[in-house]
C-alpha positions in Angstrom: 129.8 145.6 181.9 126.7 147.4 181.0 127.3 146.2 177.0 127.3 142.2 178.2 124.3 142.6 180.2 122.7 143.9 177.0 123.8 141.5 174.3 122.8 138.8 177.6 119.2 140.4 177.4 119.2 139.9 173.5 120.6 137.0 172.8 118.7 134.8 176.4 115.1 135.4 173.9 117.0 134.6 171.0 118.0 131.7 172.1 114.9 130.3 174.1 113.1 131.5 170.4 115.3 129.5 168.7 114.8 125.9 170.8 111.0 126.9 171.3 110.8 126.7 166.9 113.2 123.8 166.7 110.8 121.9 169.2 107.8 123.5 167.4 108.5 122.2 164.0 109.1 118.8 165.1 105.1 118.7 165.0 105.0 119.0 161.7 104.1 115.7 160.2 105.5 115.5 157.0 108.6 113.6 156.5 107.1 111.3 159.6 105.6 108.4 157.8 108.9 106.3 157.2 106.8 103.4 156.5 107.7 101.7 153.0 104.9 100.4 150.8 105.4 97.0 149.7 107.6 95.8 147.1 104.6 94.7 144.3 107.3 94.2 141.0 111.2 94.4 140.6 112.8 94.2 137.3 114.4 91.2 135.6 118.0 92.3 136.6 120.2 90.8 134.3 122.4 89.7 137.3 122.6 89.7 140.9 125.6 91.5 140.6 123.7 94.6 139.1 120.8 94.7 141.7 123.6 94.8 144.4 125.0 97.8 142.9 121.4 99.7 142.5 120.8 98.4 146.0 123.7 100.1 147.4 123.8 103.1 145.3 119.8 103.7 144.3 117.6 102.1 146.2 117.2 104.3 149.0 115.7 106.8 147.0 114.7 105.0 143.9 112.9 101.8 146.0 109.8 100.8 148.5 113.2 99.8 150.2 114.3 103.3 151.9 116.8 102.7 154.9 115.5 105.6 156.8 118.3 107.2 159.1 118.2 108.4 163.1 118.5 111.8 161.6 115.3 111.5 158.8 113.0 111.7 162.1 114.3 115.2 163.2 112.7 118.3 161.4 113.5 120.0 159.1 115.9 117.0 157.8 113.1 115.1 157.5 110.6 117.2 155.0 114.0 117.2 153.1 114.6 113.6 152.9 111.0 112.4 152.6 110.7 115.5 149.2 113.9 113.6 147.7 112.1 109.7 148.4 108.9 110.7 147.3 110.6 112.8 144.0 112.6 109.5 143.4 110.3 106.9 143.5 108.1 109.0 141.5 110.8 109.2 138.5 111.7 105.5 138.8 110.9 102.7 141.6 112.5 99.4 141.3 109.6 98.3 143.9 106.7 99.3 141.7 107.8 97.7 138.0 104.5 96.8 137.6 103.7 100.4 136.7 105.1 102.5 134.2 108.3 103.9 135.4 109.0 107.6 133.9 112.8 107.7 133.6 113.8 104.2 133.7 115.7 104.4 130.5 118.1 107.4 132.1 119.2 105.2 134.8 122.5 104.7 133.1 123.2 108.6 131.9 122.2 109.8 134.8 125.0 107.5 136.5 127.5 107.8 133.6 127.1 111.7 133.8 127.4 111.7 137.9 124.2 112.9 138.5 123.6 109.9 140.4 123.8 109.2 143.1 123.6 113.5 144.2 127.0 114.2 145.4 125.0 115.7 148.4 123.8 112.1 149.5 127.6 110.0 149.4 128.5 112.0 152.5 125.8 110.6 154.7 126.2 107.1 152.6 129.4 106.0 152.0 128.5 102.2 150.6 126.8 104.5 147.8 130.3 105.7 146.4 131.3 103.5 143.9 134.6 102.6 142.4 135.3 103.4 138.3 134.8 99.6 138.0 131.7 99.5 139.8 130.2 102.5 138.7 130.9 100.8 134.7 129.3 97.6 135.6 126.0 99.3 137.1 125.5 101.7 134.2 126.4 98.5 131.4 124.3 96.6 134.0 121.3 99.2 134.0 121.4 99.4 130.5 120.8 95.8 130.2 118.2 95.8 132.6 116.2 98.8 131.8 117.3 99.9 128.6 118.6 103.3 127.7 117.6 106.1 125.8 119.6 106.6 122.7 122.5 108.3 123.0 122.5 110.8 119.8 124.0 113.2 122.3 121.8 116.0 121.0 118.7 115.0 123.4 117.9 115.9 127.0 
């Protein structure tokens, strides 16, 4: 009896210290600004079909067109989401093609070597998974699109 009415006395501050820090950090502001800047340039896609398969598998990292969850306004999930965005767009942005776009020409690997989309993101956004077939056309598609780097397999 004496035991529970210790571990009661331990874990009741634990507990309150926990909520109090989980209501503290949603002060934080970063990872609040879910705003999307405009679109100012997209690509000449060399078909609808290939934008519709970046759209549902890239964009929301790799776009000014960011679908932004319930969950990406709840800290910590947020700093995360808003560090992946901003690290995205700032690789390659199918919103800004007027300005030079870093790693356009590794859209394809990165899709053909499952990199992308991060296995860690399907989970949350299932339209994202795509099929053998579709995941072919987008990286052919990409390739078309963007270009590629060349593929003398001895580069990173």
């Amino acid at each position: 009896m004496a035991e529970q009415k210790k571990k009661r006395r331990i874990l009741k501050p634990l507990l309150l210290s926990a909520v109090a820090l989980a209501a503290a950090i949603q002060l934080v502001p970063y990872g609040r600004d879910h705003s999307n800047p405009p679109v100012t340039a997209e690509p000449q896609w060399d078909s609808t079909a290939t934008r519709d398969l970046a759209k549902r598998a890239c964009f929301d990292c790799h776009s000014n067109e960011t679908v932004w969850p319930w969950y990406s306004h709840v800290a910590p999930v947020s700093w995360l989401l808003q560090r992946d965005v901003d690290e995205g767009r700032s690789k390659l942005n199918f919103s800004e093609w007027d300005k030079p776009q870093k790693e356009a020409d590794e859209a394809a690997k990165e899709v053909r070597e499952g990199e992308m989309p991060p296995w860690f993101y399907l989970p949350t956004h299932p339209e994202a998974r795509l099929t053998d077939a579709e995941k072919q056309a987008l990286i052919a598609g990409l390739e078309a699109t963007v270009g590629a780097k060349s593929e003398g397999h001895g580069e990173d």
